[in-house]
N, C-alpha and C positions, 0 to 999 in steps of 0.2 A: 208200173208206177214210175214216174219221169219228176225229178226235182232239178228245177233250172238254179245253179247257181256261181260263187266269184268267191273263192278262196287262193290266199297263201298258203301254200305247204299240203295240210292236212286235217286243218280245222275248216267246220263252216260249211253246213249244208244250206241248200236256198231255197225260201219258198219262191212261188211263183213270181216272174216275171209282173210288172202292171205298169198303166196308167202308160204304155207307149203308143206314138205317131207313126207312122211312116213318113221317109223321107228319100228323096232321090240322093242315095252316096253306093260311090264306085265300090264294085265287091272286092275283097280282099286278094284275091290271083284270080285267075283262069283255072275254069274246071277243067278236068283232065278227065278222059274218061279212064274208069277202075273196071278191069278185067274181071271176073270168076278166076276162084282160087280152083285150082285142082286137087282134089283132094285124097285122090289114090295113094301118093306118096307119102301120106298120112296115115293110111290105113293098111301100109305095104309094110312102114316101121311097126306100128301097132302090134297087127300081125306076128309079127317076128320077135319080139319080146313076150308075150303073151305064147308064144310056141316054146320058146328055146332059153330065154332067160335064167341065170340057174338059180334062182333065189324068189319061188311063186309066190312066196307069204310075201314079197315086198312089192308086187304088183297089185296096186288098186287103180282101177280104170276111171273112178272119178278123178283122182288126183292128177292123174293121163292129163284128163281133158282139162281139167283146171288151166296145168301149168302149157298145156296146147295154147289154149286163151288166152293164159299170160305172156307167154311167147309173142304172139302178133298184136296185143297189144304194144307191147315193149319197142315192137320194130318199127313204131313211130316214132320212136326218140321224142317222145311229151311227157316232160316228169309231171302235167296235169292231168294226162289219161291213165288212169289204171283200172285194170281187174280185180275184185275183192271176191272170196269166195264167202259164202254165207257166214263163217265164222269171223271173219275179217269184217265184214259188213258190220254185224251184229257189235264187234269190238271200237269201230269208227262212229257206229249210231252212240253207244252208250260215252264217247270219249265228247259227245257232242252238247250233253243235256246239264253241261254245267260244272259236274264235277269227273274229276279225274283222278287213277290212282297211278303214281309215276313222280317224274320229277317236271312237267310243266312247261315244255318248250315246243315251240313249233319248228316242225322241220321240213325239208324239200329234197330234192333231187339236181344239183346244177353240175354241169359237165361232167358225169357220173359219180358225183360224191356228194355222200348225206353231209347236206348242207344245215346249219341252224338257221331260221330266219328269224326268231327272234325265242327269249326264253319268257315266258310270263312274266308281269310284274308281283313282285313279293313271292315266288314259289323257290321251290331247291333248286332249281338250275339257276336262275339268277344269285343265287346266292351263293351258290356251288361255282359261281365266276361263268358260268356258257355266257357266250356273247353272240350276237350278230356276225354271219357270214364265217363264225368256226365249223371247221370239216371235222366230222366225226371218223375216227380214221379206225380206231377199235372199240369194242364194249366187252369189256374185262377184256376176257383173253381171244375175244374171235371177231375177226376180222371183217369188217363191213364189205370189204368187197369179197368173200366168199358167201355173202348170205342176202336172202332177197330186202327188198327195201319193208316189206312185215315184219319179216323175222326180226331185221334191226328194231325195227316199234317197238314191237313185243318184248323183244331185250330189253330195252329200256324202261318200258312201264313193266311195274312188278307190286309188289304187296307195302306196306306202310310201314315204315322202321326198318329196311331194305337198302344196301347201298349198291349203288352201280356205280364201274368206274371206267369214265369216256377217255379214253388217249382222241386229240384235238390237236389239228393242224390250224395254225392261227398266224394269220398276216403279221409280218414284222418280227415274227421269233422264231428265232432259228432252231431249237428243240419243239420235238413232242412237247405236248402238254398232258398232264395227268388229273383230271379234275374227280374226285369222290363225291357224289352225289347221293345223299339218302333222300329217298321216297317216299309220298307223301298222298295221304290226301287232298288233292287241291279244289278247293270252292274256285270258278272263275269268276269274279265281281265285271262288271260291265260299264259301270259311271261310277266316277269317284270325284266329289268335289272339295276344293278348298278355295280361300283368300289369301292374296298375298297382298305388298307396297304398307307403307307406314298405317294408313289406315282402313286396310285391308278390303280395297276398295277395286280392286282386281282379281277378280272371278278366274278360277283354275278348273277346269275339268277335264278328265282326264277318262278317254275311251279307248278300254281296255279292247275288245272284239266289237263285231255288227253281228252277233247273235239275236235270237229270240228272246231274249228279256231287255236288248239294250234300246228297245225302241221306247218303250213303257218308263225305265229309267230313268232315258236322256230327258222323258218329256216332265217327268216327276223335277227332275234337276233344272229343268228352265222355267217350271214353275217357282221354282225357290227363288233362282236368279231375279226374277221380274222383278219379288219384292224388293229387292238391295238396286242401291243408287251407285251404279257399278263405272267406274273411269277404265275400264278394258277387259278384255277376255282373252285365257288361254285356252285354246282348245290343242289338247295333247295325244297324239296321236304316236307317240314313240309306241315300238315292240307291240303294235295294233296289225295282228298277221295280215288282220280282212273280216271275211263274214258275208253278210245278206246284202247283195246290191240292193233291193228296195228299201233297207234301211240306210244305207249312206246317201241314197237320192231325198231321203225323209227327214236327214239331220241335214241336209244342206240347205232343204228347203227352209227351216228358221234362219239361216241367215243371208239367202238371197233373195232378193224382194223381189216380189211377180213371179210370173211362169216365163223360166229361163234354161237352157239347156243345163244339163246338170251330166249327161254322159250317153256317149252315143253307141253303139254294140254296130259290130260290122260281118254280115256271116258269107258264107259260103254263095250263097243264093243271094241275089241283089233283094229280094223280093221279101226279103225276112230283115233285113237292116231295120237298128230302131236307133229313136231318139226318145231317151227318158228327159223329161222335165221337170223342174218343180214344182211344187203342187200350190202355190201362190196363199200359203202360211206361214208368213216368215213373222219371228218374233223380236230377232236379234238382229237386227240392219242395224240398228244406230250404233253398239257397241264395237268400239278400235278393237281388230280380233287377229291375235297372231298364233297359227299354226304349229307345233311342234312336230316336228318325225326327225328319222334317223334309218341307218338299214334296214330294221327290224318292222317299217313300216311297209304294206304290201296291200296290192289289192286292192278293195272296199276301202281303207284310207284314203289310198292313192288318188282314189275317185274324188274321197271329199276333198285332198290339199290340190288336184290338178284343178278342177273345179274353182274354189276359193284363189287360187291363183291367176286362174283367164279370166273370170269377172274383175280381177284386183278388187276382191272382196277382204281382202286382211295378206298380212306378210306372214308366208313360210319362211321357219326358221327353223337352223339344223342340220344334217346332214343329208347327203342322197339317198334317195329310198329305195327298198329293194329294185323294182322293174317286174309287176305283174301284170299284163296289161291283157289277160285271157278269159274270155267266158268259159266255164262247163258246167254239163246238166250231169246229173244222177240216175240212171235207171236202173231201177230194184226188179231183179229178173226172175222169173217163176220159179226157181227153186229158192230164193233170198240171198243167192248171191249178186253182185251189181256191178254195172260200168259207170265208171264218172269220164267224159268225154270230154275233151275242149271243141265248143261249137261257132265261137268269135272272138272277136280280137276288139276289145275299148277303147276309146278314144275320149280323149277332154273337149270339154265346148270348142276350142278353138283348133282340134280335129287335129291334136295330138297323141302317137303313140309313145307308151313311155315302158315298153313290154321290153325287156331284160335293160330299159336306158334309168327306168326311174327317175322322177322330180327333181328338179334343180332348187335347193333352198333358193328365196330372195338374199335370207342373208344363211351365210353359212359360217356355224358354230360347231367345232367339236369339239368331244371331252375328251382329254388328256388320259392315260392311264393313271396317273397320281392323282387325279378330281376324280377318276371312277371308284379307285380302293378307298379317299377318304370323305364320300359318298359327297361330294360336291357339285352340285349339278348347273352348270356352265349354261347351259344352254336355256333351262328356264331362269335362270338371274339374267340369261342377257333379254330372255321375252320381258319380262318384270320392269328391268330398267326401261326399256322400250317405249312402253307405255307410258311411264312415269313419264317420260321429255315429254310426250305428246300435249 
């Protein structure tokens, strides 16, 4: 079973790819040809531990081969390709249907330290202070770099009234940090609207992931929109990890009119290269529309502000965004455990990569530490203003 998809970190499985053209674009490098692995020297160690080892009850020859698998995955250096064994699989599937038990953040792998890339909004890691681009450096007392990138997961997610506590390497401070975290049930919501300006005539929406309910959502929320007589749009895309590329190519389509490039996939084989388009239902073309992200933006975002940005369909505003610019599929392997692969690399209409470069705001807004503790939020008072002059 094979799921094509475009995640941040570790959220965000994808249904199927759709609605692509082919197009003549240059493939990503030159194929190399890949040898046959030899596999004697595998079965020479094997051998030898299974003969001579002095501790047989700690020999299990699944776990062998697991962490074999895990091993030559790893020796890609792609914190987007991993090995999950059926337990891991099974733990990834249910972290994906909406709710979660943990404290709420999404996390990666960058220059070999668990990275945050953004914490949910309203969950315990947000609240518990994790930020964008903190390096998780212990969990209680054991050390992330003794322990695989699961193990860390799993450490972190735990049962409801449960506290873990992150030591966090954090830009600009010169001590560890010690943040306490209790654990939660977390609902993930997916659209969230409000009004803002004197008379609150400026539409906010705010997309949380491009999961499986935020398609239904978003379109419930622009129904709303239509009926108000709206002077601009927020569309907020802060601490949004990613999700379903054919749902970011479906939210772009309301606000790019006609069928216009929306994000191009570049693979291996010239002959697999796609161009997604919009599907020429756009709702919102007339509305003044400005962007929000920030680090914690990644991926399926990235698509929709790179996008909205090469048409100069509305101004990004905010910080630079993570830098996700990789496709990978899912295959669920005949015992239920899976590989997630990176199979291409994304591009913006205007046949940009922005993979570990991330988005350049139009305009760029950041928040202060003193606007973030006295929850002041800088960046949308400057979209808010924005509009207002218009």
């Amino acid at each position: 079973m094979l799921f094509t998809l475009i995640i941040g970190g570790f959220i965000g499985w994808q249904s199927a790819l759709y609605a692509i053209e082919r197009a003549e674009i240059e493939p990503i490098e030159e194929i190399v040809e890949v040898l046959p692995i030899d596999l004697d020297l595998f079965w020479e160690v094997e051998g030898i531990l299974n003969a001579e080892y002095v501790d047989l009850n700690d020999i299990d020859s699944e776990q062998e081969l697991f962490g074999a698998i895990k091993g030559m995955v790893n020796s890609l250096d792609d914190p987007f390709t991993v090995f999950m064994t059926p337990e891991e699989t099974i733990n990834f599937q249910n972290s994906l249907e909406g709710t979660l038990l943990g404290i709420g953040a999404e996390l990666t792998v960058e220059d070999d330290a668990l990275t945050v890339i953004a914490p949910f909004k309203g969950s315990p890691a947000e609240a518990g202070g994790l930020k964008p681009a903190d390096i998780i450096y212990k969990i209680d007392d054991m050390f992330v770099s003794d322990i695989t990138l699961f193990e860390a997961i799993s450490s972190i997610r735990g049962e409801e009234g449960t506290t873990v506590i992150l030591t966090v390497i954090r830009e600009d401070e010169e001590d560890f940090l010690e943040l306490e975290i209790e654990r939660a049930e977390i609902e993930i919501p997916s659209i969230e609207v409000k009004y803002y300006g004197e008379e609150e005539t400026i539409a906010y929406l705010s997309v949380y992931q491009f999961s499986d309910n935020t398609e239904a959502e978003f379109d419930e929320a622009v129904q709303e929109l239509l009926l108000q007589e709206l002077d601009g749009m927020i569309l907020d895309l802060r601490y949004n990890g990613g999700g379903f590329l054919d749902v970011s190519v479906d939210m772009l389509s309301d606000f790019i009119e006609g069928k216009k490039v929306a994000v191009t996939t570049k693979h291996r084989e010239e002959e697999d290269n796609e161009i997604f388009y919009t599907n020429e239902s756009a709702r919102l073309t007339d509305i003044p529309l400005v962007v929000l992200v920030n680090k914690g933006s990644a991926s399926a975002s990235e698509i929709v502000a790179g996008a909205i940005q090469d048409h100069e369909r509305g101004l990004i505003l905010g910080e630079q965004t993570f830098g996700k610019g990789s496709v990978q599929v899912v295959e669920i392997l005949d015992d239920g455990s899976s590989l997630r692969y990176t199979i291409a690399k994304w591009y913006t209409p205007q046949d940009r990569s922005i993979d570990d470069v991330g988005i350049t705001p139009d305009m760029l807004v950041e928040i202060t530490d003193e606007e973030y503790e006295n929850d002041i939020d800088a960046q949308l008072n400057a979209a808010v203003d924005y509009l207002e002059e218009l």
